[in-house]
C-alpha positions as CSV (number, residue, x, y, z in Angstrom):
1,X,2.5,21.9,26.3
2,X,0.4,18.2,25.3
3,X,3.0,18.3,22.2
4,X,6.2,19.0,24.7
5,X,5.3,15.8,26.5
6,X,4.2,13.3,24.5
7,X,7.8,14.2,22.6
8,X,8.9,13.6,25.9
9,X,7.3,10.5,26.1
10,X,8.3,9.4,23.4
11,X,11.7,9.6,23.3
12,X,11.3,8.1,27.0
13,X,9.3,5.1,25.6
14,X,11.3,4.9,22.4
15,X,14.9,4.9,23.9
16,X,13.8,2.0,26.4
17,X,12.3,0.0,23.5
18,X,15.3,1.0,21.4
19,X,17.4,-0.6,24.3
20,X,15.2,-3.9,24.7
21,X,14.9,-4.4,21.0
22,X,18.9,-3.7,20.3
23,X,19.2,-1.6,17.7
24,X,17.8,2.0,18.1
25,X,17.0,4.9,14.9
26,X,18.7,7.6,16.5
27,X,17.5,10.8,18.4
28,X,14.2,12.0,16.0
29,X,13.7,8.1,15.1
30,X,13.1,7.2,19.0
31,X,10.7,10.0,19.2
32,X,8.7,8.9,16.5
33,X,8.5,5.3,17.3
34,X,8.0,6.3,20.6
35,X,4.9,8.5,19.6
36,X,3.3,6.2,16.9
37,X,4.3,3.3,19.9
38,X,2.1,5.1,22.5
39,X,-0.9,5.3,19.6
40,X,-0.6,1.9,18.8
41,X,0.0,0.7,22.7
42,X,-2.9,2.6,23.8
43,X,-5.1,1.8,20.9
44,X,-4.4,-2.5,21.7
45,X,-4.4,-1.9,25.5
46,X,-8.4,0.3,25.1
47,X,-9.1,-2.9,22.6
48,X,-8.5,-5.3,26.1
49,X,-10.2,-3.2,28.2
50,X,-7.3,-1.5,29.9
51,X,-6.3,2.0,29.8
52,X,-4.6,3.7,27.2
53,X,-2.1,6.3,27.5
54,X,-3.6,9.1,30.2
55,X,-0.7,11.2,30.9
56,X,2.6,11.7,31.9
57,X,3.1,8.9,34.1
58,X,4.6,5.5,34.5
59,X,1.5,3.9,32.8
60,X,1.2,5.4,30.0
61,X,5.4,5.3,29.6
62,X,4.8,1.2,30.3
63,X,1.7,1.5,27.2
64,X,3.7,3.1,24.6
65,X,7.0,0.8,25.8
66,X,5.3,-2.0,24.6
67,X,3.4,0.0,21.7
68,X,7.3,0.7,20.6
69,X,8.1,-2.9,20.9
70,X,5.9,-3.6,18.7
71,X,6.5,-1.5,16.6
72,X,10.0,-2.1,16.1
73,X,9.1,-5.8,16.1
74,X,6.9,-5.5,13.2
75,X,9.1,-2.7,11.4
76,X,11.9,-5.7,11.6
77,X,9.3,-8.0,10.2
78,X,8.8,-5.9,6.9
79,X,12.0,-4.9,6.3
80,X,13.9,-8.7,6.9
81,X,16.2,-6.8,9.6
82,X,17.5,-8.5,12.0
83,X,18.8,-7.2,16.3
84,X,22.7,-6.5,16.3
């Protein structure tokens, strides 16, 4: 069931970053950078004392949003791509 929802959040987390970033990676590509988004977003938010992702719940949705930001950010940064 853990697996089930952090799919879920995810795509959740991806989608919305896919959305504020402009320019998504389709279906399995929002999951992922959802996922790796919430490690990375709960990995920085644990480094400034805050808590990480904890569930299935608007925090840790908001933790790997910004986790996915960055990601995409920094994916956009390596490649030279630019937002539509």
């Amino acid at each position: 069931m853990d697996i089930l929802l952090w799919i879920v959040l995810g795509l959740v987390a991806g989608f919305l970053a896919s959305m504020v970033m402009k320019g998504g990676y389709g279906l399995i590509g929002d999951i992922i950078v959802g996922v790796v988004g919430a490690l990375l977003g709960g990995w920085l938010f644990s480094l400034f004392g805050a808590g990480g992702v904890t569930g299935f719940n608007l925090w840790s949705i908001f933790v790997a949003f910004v986790g996915a930001c960055l990601l995409i950010a920094l994916l956009r940064l390596l490649s030279g791509r630019r937002a539509y």
